[in-house]
C-alpha positions in Angstrom: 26.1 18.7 -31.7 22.4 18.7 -32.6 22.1 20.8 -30.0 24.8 23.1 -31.4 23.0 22.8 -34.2 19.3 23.6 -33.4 20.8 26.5 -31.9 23.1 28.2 -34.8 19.4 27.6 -37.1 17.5 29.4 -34.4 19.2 32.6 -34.7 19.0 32.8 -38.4 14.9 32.5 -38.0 13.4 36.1 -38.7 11.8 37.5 -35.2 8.1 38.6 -35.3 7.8 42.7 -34.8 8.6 43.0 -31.5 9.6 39.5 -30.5 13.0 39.1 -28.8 15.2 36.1 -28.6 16.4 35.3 -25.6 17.8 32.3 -23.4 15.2 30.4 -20.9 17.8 31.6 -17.6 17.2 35.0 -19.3 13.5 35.1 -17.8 13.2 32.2 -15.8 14.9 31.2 -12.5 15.9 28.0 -10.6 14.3 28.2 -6.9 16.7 27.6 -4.6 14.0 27.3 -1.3 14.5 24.4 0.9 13.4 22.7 4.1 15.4 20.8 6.0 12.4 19.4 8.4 9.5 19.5 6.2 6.8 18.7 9.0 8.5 20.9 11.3 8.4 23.8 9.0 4.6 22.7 8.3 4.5 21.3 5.1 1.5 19.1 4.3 2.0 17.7 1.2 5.0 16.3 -1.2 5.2 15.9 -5.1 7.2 13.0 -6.7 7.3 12.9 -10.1 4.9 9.8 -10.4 2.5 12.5 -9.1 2.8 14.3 -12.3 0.9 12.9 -15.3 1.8 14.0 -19.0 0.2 16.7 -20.7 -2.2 17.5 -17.4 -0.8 20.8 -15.9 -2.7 20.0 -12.6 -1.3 17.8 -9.9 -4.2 15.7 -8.9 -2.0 13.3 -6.5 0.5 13.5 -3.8 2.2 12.2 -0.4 1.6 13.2 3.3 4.7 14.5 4.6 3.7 12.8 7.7 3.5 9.4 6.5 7.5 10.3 6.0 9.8 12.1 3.0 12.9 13.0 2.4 12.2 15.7 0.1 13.2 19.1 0.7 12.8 21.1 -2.4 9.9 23.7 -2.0 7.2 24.7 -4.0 4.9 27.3 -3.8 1.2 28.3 -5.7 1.9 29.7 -9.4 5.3 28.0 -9.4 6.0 25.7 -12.2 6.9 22.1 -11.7 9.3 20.5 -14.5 10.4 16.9 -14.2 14.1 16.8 -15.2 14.6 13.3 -14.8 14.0 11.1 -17.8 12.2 14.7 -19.6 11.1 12.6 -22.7 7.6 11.8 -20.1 7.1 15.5 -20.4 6.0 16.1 -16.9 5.3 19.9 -16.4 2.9 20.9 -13.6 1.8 24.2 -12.1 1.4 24.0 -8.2 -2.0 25.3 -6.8 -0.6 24.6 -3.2 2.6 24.9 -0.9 4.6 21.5 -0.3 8.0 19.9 -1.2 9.2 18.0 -4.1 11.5 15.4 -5.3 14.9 16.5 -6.0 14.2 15.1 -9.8 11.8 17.9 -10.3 12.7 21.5 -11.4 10.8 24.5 -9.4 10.7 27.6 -11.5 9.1 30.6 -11.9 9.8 34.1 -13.9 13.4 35.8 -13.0 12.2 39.3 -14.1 8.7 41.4 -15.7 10.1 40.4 -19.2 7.6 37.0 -18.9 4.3 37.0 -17.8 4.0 34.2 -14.9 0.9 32.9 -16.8 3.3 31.5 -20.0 5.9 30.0 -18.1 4.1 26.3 -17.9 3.3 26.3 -21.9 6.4 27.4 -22.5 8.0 24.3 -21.0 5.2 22.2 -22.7 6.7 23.3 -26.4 8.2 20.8 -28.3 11.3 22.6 -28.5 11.5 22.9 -25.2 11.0 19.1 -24.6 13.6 18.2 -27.1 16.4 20.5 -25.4 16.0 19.1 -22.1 16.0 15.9 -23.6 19.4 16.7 -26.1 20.7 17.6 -23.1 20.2 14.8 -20.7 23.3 12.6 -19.7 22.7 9.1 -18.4 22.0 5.8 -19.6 19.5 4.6 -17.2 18.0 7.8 -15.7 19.2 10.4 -17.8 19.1 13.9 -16.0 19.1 17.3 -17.3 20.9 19.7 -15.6 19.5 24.1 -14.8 23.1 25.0 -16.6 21.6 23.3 -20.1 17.9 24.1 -19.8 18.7 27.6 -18.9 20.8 27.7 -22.8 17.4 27.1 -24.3 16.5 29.6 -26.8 12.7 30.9 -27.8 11.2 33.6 -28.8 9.6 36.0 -26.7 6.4 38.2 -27.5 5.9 41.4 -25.8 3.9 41.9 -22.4 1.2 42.9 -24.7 1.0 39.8 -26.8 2.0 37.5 -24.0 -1.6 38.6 -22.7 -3.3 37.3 -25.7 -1.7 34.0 -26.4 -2.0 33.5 -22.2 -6.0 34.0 -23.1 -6.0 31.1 -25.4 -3.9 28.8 -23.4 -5.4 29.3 -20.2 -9.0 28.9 -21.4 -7.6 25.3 -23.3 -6.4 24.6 -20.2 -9.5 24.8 -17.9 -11.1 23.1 -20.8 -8.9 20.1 -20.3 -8.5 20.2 -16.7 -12.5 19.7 -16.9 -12.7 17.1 -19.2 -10.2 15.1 -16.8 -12.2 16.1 -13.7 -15.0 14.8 -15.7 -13.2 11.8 -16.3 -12.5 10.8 -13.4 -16.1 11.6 -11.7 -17.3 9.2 -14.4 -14.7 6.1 -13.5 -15.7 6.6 -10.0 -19.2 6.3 -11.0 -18.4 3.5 -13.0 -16.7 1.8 -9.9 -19.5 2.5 -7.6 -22.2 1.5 -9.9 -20.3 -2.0 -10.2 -19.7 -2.6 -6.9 -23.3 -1.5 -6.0 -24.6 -3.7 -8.5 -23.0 -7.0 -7.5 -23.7 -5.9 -3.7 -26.9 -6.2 -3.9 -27.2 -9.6 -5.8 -24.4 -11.0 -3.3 -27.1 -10.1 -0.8 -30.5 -11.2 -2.7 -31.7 -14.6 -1.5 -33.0 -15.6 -4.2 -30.3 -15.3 -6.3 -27.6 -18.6 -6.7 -24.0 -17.9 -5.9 -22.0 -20.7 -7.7 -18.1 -21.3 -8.2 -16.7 -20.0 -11.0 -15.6 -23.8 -11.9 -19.3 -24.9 -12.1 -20.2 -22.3 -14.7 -17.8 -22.5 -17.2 -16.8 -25.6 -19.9 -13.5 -27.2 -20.0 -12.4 -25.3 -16.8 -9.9 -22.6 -16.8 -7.4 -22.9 -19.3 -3.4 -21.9 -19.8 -2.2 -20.2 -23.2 0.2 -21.2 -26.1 3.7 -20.7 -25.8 5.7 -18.8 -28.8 8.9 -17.0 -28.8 9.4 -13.7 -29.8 11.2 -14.9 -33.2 8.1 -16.7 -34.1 6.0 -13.5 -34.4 4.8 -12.5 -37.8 2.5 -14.6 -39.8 -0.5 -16.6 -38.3 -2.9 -16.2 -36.3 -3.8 -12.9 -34.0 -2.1 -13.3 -30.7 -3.7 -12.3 -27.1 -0.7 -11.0 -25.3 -0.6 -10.0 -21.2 0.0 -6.4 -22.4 -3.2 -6.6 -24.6 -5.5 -7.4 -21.8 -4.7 -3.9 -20.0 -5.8 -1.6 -23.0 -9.8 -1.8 -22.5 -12.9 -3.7 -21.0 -12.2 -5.8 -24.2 -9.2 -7.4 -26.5 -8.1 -4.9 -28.6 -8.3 -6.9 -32.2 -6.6 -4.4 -34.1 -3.2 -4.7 -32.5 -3.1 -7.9 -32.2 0.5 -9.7 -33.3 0.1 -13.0 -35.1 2.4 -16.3 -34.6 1.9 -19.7 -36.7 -0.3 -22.4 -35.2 -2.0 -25.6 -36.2 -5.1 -27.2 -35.9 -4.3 -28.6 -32.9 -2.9 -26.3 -30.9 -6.2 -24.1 -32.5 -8.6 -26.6 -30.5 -6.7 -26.2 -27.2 -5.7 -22.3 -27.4 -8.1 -20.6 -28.7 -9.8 -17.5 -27.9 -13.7 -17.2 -28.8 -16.2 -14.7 -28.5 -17.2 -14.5 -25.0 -14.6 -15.8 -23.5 -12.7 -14.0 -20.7 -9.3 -13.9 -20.7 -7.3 -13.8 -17.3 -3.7 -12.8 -16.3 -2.4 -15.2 -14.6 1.0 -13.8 -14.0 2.4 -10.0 -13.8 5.6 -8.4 -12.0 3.0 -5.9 -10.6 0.8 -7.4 -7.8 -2.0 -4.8 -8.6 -2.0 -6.4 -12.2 -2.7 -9.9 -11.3 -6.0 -11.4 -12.6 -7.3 -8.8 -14.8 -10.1 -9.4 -17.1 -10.7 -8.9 -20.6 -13.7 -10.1 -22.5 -12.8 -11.5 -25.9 -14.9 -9.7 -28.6 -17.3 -10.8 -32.1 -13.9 -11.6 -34.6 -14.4 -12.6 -38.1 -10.7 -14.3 -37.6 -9.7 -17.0 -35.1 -7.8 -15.9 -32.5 -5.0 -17.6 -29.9 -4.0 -16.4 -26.3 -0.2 -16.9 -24.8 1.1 -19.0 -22.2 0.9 -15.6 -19.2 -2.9 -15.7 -19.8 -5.9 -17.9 -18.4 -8.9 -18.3 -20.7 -12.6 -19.0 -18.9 -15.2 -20.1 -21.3 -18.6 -19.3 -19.8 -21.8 -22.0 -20.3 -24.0 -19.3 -21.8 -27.0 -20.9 -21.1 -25.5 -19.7 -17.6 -23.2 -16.7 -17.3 -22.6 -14.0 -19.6 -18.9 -13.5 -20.6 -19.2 -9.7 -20.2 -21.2 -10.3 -17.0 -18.3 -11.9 -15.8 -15.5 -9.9 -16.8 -17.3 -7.0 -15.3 -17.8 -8.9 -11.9 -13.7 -9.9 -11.8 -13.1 -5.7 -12.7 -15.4 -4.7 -9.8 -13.9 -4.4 -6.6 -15.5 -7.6 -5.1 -14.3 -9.5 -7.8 -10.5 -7.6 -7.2 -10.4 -7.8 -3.9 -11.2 -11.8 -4.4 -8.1 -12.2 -6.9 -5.8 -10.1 -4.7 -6.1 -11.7 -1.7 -5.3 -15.4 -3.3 -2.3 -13.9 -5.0 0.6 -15.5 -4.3 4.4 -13.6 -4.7 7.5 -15.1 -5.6 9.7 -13.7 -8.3 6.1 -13.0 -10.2 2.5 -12.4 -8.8 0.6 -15.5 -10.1 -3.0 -16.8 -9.5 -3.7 -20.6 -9.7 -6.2 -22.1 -11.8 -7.8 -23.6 -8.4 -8.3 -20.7 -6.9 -9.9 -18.7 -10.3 -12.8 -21.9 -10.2 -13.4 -21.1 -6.8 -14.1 -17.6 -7.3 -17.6 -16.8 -5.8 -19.9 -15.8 -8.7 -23.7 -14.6 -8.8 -25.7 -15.9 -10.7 -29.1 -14.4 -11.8 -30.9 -14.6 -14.7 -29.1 -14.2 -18.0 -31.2 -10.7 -18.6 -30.4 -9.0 -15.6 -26.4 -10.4 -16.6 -27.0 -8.6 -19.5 -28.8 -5.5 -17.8 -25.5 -5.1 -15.5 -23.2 -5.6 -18.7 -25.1 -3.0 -20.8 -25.2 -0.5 -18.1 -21.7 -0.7 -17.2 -20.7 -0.4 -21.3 -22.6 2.9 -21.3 -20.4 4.2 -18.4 -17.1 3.0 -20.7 -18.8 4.9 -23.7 -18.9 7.9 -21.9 -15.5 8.0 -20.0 -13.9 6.7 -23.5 -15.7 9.9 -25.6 -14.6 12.1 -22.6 -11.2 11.0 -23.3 -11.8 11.5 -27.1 -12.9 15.2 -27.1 -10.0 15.7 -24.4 -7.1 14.6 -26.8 -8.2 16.9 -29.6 -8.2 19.6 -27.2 -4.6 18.6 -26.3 -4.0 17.9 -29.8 -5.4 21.9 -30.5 -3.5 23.0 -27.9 0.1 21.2 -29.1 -0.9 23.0 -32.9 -1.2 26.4 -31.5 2.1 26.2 -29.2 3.8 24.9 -32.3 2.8 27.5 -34.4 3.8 30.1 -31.7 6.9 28.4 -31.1 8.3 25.9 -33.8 10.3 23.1 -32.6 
């Protein structure tokens, strides 16, 4: 019905000079190119829609089809890439090379010279466009859209002419982004490598002490509070597993508060400087991840799926160690003490035990302070990339209102 609706509202909206209205199977067409042996027919490469990432038009990841697929849908350079499975992600790419693709992904490209090729993708990243597929998506768990119902989409449709222009504008947005996320990820990778060559080298310095974990810290490592959902509300901030993955450090201004008394303050709390571990994930890859525990003018508590280290600061730095347990010495340590049942879990044990350099507390800091400028950067890359995305989403809703 909303559907219905949208569509009955459309067609009473007054058309620019020059602008037709048509339907998105008016200009656009389902390929329909297959391979039934992928590495036979010498296909390299295969897209799944967890290749695709949201709001990037370039696919940056993918399979080797001779690791094994069983995808058979095929996609060529300057074909479009729509995920129609679960649509709400908004997954739209445009392929830069040959392969085959998940059946849950759309390939399409212009049916006729009524559309220039260069509008297609931005088309399918319009709001309205988004919110059709979605209206029309059956299934509870996985809902699908199907080519019949994206094809009923209406829009309006410059002329060649200004098709051109607005193409201009998008494409030169787009190579802005696409080099702010090349950026991006140069700078992680940097970040990475400077880590891991940092605590290299002290691992391998004489002269510096390498000490368990256990002997560094006071009161050993620690389990959270326990509180049920029901108790959330009034209280005390809250450090919750799903805190711990948004940033080097707890995020304070999200936090969700529960009640707690002065007891349970003295055993759960979460100062400045401490690290806070998880202990417990349904992802292996999540296991053990660090988060330093910022300067708070409240008191804070962590929950029962978290571990909290307190560092002996006349030792270790807590932001010298949570940057030692990120790096991939300190990953690869957690990971391979992991242990799998129905949840990955690390044991208390086994975090005291955890190898740990120890030089002095100004080349801790040194280390910490140079690996914060790397997060600075990558995090004002990401800034100046969302208000380009944010620009382009204004100028595609202005050309084509949801």
């Amino acid at each position: 019905m909303a559907v219905l609706l949208k569509r009955r509202l459309m067609s009473e909206v007054a058309l620019k000079k020059g602008w037709a209205r048509v339907c998105f199977g008016d200009v656009v067409k389902l390929s329909g190119e297959r391979s039934s042996n992928p590495e036979e027919d010498g296909f390299e490469r295969f897209v799944g829609l967890d290749h695709i990432d949201p709001g990037d038009l370039k696919i940056r990841r993918w399979g080797d089809v001779g690791d094994g697929t069983t995808f058979n849908t095929v996609f060529r350079p300057g074909q479009v890439l729509f995920g129609k499975r679960r649509a709400y992600q908004r997954k739209v790419a445009v392929a830069d090379f040959t392969g085959v693709c998940s059946g849950d992904i759309y390939v399409l490209e212009p049916l006729n010279a009524h559309l220039l090729p260069a509008l297609l993708p931005f088309i399918c990243q319009t709001d309205g466009f988004f919110e059709h597929a979605v209206g029309t998506s059956a299934g509870s768990l996985s809902p699908r859209t199907n080519w019949a119902s994206l094809a009923s989409y209406e829009f309006a449709l410059p002329p060649i002419k200004e098709q051109q222009r607005i193409a201009v504008a998008l494409i030169s947005i787009r190579r802005g982004d696409s080099t702010y996320e090349e950026v991006k990820i140069a700078a992680s990778r940097l970040h990475a490598s400077e880590a891991h060559a940092s605590f290299t080298a002290l691992l391998s310095d004489p002269t510096v002490p390498v000490r368990a974990l256990g002997e560094l810290i006071d009161g050993g490592v620690s389990n959270g509070i326990f509180r049920r959902r029901e108790q959330f509300g009034a209280g005390l901030p809250l450090v919750n597993v799903t805190d711990c993955y948004l940033g080097f450090r707890v995020p304070l201004s999200r936090l969700e508060r529960v009640p707690v008394d002065e007891e349970e303050y003295e055993s759960f709390s979460a100062q400045p400087g401490d690290v806070i571990f998880n202990r417990s994930s349904l992802v292996a890859g999540g296991i053990g991840h660090a988060c330093l525990v910022p300067d708070s003018q409240e008191q804070l508590v962590f929950e029962c799926h978290l571990m909290r280290v307190r560092p002996t600061h006349a030792l270790l730095s807590g932001a010298f160690l949570a940057r030692f347990a990120l790096s991939p010495i300190g990953r690869r340590y957690i990971l391979a003490r992991a242990k799998t049942t129905t949840m990955t879990t690390i044991s208390q044990g086994d975090l005291e035990a955890m190898p740990v350099p120890c030089p002095a507390l100004e080349t801790q800091r040194q280390i910490a302070d140079q690996l914060d400028a790397l997060d600075a950067a990558i995090d004002e890359i990401g800034v100046r990339q969302s208000q380009l995305r944010a620009l382009r989403a204004s100028l595609l809703s202005a050309i084509w209102p949801a």
